[in-house]
GUDRENVEX-767481 format. One record per residue: x negated, z, y negated of N, C-alpha, C, O in turn; residue in one letter. Coordinates in steps of 0.05 Angstrom, whole numbers, padded with zeros to 5 digits, always signed. Atoms other than C-alpha are relative to their C-alpha. Example, Ala and Ser with C-alpha at 12.3 -4.5 7.8 and 13.67 -1.06 7.14 Angstrom:
# GUDRENVEX-767481
-00018+00000+00024-00246+00156+00090-00018+00000-00024-00039+00013-00024A;+00016-00001+00024-00273+00143+00021+00015+00014-00022+00005+00018-00044S;
//
This chain:
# GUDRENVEX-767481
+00019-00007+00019+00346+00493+00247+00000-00020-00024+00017-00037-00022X;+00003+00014+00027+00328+00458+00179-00021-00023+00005-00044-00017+00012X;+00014+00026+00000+00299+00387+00182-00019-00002-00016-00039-00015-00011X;+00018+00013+00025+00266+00388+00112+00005+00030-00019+00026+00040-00025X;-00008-00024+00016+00253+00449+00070-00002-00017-00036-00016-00038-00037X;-00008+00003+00024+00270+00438-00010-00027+00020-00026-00030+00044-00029X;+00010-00027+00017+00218+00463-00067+00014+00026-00021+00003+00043-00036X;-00012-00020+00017+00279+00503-00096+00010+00020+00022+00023+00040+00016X;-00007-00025-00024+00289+00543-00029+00022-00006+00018+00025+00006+00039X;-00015+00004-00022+00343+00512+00001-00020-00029+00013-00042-00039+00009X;+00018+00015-00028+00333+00465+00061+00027-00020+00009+00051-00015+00009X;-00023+00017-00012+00365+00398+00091+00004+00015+00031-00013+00029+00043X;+00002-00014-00030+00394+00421+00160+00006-00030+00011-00002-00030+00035X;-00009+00030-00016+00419+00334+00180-00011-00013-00015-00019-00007-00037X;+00019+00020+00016+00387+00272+00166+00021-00011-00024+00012-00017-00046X;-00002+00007+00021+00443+00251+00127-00002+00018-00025-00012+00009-00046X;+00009-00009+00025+00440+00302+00079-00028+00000-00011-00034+00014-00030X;+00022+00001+00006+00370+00282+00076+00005-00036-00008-00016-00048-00008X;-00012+00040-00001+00401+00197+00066+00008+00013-00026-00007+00011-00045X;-00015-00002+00022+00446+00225+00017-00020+00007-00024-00017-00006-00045X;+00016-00005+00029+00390+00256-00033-00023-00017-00004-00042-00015-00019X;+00034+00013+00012+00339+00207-00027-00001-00025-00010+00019-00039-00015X;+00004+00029+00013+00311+00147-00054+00001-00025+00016-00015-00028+00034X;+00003+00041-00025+00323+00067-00015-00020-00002-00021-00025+00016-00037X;+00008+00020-00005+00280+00018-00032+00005-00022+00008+00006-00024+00033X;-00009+00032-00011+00298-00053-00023-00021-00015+00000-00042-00013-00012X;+00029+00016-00005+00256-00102-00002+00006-00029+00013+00011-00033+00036X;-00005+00030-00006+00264-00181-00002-00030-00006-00003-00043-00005-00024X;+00027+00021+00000+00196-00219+00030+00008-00018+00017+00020-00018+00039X;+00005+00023-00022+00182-00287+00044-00031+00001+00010-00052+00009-00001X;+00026+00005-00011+00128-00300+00085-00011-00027+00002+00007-00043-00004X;+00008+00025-00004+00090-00361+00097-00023-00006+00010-00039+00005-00005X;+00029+00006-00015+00025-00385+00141-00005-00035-00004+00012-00052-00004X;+00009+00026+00013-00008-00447+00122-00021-00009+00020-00040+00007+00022X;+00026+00018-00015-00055-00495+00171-00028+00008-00009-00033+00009-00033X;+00024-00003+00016-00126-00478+00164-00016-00030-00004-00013-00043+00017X;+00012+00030+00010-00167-00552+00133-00020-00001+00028-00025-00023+00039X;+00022+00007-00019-00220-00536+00189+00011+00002+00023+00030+00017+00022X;-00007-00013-00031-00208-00534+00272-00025+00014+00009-00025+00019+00033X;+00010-00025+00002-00268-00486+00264+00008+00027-00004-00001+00047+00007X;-00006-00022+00014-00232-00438+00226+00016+00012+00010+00039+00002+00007X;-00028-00011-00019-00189-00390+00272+00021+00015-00026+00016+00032-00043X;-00023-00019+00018-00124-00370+00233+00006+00023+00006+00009+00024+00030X;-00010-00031+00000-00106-00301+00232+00031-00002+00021+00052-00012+00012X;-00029+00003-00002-00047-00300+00270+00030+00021+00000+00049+00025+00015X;-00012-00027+00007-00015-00242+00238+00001-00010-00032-00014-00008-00051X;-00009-00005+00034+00023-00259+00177+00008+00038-00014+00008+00048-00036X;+00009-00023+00022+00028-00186+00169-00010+00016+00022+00004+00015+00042X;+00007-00019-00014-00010-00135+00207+00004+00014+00012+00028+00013+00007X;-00017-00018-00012+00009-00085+00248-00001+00028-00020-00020+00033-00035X;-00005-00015+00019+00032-00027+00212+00025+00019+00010+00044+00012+00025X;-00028-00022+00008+00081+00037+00203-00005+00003-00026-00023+00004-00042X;-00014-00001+00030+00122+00042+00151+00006+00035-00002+00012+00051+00016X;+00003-00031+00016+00121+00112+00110+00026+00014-00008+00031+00038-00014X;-00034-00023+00002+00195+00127+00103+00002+00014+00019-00014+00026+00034X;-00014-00024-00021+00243+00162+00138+00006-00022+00028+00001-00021+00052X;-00007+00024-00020+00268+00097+00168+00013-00023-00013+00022-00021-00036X;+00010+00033+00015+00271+00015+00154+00027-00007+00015+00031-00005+00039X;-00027+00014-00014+00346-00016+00160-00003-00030-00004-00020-00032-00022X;+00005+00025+00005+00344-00091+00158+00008-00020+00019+00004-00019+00043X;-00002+00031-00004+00366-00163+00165-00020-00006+00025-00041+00006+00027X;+00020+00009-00013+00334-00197+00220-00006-00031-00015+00010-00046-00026X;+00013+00020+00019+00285-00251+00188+00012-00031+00007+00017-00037+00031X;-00002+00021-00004+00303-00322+00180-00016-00026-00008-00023-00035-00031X;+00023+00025+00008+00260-00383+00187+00017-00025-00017+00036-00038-00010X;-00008+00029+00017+00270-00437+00130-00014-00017+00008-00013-00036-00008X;+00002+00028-00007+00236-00487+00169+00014-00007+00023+00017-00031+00024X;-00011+00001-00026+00268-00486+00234+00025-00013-00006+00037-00008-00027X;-00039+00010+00011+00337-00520+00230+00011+00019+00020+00036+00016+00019X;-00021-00017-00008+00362-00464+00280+00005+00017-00014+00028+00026-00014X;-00007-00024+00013+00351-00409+00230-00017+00021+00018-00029+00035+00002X;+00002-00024-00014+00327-00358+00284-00025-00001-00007-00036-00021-00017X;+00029-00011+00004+00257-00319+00277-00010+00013+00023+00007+00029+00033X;+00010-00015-00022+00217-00293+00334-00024-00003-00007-00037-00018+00007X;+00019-00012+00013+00161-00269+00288-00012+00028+00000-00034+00037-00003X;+00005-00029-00005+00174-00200+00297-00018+00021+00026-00016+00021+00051X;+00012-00009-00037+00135-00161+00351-00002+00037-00006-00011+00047-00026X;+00019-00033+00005+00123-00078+00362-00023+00004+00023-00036-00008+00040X;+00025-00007-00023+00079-00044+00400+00013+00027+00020+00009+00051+00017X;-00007-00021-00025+00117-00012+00465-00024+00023-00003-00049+00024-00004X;+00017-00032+00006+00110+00069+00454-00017+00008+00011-00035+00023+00003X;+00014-00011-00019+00084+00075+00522-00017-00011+00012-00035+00001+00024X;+00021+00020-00009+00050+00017+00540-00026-00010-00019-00049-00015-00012X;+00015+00011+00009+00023-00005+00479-00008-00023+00001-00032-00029-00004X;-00003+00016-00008+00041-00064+00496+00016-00024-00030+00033-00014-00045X;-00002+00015+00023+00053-00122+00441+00032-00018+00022+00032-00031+00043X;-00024+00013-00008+00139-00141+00446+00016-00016-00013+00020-00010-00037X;-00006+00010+00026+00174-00187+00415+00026+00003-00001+00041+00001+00019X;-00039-00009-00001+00247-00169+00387+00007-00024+00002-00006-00045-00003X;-00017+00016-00004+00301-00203+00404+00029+00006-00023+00042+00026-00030X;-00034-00008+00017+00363-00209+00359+00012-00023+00010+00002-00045+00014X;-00011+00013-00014+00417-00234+00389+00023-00023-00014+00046-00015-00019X;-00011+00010+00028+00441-00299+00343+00038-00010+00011+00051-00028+00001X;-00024+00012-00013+00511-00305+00385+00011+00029-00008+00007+00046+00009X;-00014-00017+00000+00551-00248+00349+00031-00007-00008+00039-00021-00027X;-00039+00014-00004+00634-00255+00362-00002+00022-00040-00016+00038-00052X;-00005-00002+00035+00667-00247+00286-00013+00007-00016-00006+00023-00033X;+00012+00006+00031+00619-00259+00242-00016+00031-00005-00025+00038-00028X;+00014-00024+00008+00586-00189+00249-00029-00006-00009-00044-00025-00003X;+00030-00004+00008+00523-00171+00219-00028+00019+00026-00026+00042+00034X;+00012-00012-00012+00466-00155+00262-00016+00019-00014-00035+00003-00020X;+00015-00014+00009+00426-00094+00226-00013+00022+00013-00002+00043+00020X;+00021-00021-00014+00366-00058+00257-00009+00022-00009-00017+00024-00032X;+00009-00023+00019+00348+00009+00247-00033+00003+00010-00033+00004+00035X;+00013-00013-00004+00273+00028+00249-00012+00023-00016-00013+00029-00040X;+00018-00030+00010+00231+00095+00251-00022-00003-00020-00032-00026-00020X;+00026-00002+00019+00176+00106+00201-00016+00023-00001-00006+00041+00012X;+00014-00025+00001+00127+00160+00189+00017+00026+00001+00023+00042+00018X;-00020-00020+00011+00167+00203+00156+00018+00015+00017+00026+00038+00010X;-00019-00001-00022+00213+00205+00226-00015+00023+00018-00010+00046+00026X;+00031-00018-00019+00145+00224+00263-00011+00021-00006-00020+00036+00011X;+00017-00020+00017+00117+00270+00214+00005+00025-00015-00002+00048-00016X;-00009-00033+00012+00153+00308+00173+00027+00018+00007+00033+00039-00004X;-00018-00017-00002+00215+00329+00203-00005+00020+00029-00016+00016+00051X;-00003-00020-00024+00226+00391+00245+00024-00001+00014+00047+00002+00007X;-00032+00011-00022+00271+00372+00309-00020+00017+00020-00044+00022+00021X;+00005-00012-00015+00272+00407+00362-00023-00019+00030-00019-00042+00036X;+00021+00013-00018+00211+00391+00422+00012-00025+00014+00003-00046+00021X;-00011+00025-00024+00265+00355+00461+00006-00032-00010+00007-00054+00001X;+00004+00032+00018+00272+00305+00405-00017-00009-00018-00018-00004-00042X;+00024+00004+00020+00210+00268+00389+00010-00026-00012+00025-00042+00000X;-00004+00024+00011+00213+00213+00340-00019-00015+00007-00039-00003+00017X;+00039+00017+00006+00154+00160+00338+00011-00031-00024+00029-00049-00022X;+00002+00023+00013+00145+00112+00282-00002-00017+00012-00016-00015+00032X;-00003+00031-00009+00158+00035+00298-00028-00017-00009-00030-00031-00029X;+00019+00022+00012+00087+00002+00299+00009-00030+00008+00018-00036+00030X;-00010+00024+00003+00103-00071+00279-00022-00021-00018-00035-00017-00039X;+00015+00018+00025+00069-00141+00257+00021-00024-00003+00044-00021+00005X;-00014+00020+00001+00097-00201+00245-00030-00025+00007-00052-00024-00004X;+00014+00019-00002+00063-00264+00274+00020-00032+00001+00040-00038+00015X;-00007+00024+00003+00074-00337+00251-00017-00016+00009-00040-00010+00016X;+00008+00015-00015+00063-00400+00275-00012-00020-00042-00003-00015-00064X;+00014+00003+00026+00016-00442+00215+00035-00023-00015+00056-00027-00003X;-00031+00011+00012+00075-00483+00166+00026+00013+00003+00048+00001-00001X;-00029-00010+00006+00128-00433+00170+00003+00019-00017-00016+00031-00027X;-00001-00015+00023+00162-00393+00123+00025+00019+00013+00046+00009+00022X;-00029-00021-00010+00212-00335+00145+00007+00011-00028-00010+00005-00045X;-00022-00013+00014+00257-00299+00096+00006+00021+00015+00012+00016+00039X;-00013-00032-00004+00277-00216+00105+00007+00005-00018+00000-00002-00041X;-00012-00030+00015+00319-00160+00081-00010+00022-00002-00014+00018-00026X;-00008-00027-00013+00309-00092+00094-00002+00025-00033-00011+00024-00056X;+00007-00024+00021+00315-00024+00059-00011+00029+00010-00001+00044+00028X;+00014-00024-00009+00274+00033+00066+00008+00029-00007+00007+00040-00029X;-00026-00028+00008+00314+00097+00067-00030+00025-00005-00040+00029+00018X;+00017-00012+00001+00252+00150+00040+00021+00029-00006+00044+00030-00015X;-00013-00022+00013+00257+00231+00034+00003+00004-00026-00007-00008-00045X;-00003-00005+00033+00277+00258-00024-00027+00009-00018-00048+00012-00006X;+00030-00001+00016+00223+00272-00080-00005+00031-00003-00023+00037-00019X;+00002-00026+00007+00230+00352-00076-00002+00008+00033+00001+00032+00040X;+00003-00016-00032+00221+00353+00008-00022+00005-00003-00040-00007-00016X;+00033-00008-00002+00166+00391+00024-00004-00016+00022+00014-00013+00039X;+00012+00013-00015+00134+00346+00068-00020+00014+00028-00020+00009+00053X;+00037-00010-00009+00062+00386+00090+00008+00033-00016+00018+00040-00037X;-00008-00030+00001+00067+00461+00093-00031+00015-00001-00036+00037-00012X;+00026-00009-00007-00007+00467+00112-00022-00011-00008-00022-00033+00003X;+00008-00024+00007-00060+00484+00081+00015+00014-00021+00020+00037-00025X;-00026-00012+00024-00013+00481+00019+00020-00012+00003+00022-00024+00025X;-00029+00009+00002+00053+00458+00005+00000-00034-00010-00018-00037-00026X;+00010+00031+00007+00054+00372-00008+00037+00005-00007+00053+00019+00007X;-00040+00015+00001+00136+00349-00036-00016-00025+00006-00041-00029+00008X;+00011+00037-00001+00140+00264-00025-00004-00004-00020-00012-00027-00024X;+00001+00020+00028+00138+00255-00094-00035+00006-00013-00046-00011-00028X;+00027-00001-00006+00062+00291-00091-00020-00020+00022-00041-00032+00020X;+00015+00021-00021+00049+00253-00028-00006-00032-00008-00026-00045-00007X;-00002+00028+00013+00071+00188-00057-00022-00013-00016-00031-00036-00015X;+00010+00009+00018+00029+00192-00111-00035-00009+00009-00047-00029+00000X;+00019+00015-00007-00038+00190-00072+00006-00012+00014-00013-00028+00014X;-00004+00022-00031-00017+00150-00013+00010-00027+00002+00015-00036+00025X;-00002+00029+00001-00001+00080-00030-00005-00011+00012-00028-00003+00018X;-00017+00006+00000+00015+00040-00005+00028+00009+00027+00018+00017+00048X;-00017-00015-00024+00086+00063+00045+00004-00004+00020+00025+00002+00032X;+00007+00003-00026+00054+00042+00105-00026+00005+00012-00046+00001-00002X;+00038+00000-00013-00010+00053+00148-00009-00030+00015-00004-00038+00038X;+00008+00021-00012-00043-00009+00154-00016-00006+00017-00025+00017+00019X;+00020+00002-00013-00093-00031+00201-00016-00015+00004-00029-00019+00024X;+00011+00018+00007-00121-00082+00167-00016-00005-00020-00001+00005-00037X;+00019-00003+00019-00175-00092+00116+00021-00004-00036+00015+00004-00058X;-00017+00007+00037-00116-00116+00052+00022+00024+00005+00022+00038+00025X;-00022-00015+00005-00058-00077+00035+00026-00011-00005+00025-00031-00019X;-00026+00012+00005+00010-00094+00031+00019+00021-00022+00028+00039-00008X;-00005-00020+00011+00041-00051-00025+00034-00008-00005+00045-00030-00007X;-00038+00005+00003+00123-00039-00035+00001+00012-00027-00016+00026-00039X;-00004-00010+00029+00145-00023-00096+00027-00007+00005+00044-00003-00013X;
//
């Protein structure tokens, strides 16, 4: 069947022809957590919140700490689908010739708007990042979104992403009182 219907009547039937017409996004953040002055004051320990991301799906670099002299990051965490359970990724920094490690995750978009058949469910990647206070990590990633003429939302009316987009800012669901906005 068709993954993604088109507001000119045709329809994607594969995700890449749904890769191929759409928009990336790139996305270089540093992060950074800073000591709080008081040992009253509990720090947050979520440099970024937990969150899904609003694409289709998030490819990316695994993060690197500029203070650490190993380089490695174990900042990352999701939230096991079934447990709900807070995990922390592993990337594995021992790769033979020089390969690149690149992760793929799900996003809304995965969850929400495509039509796959019952037997294949997607689920968006809830994810935060937690630091330790004085560090600073460094990421990549790029966010592969649908195209701006998918219909998205069929019901009660018809939504494309490029309607959706426009109220829904920022391209994640946060779960935290600030916003983190991509551009």
């Amino acid at each position: 069947g068709n993954l993604l219907d088109r507001t000119d009547g045709q329809s994607f039937r594969t995700v890449t022809s749904i890769v191929n017409d759409a928009t990336n996004l790139e996305h270089f953040h540093a992060y950074s957590k800073v000591k709080s002055a008081s040992k009253d004051d509990p720090i947050n320990k979520y440099a970024l919140e937990w969150h899904t991301d609003g694409g289709l799906f998030l490819a990316f670099l695994p993060a690197k700490s500029c203070v650490r002299s190993h380089g490695r990051d174990g900042s990352f965490f999701i939230k096991h689908p079934h447990s709900n359970e807070d995990v922390k990724a592993i990337f594995s920094p021992n790769i033979p010739n020089k390969e690149v490690v690149v992760a793929i995750m799900l996003g809304a978009g995965s969850e929400h708007w495509l039509r796959t058949p019952e037997s294949l469910t997607f689920r968006a990647t809830r994810h935060a990042v937690k630091m330790d206070a004085d560090d600073v990590r460094v990421w990549y990633g790029m966010m592969h979104l649908v195209p701006a003429d998918a219909i998205i939302q069929t019901r009660p009316n018809p939504v494309t992403f490029a309607e959706w987009k426009k109220t829904s800012l920022p391209l994640h669901n946060d779960d935290s009182d600030h916003k983190h906005f991509t551009s």
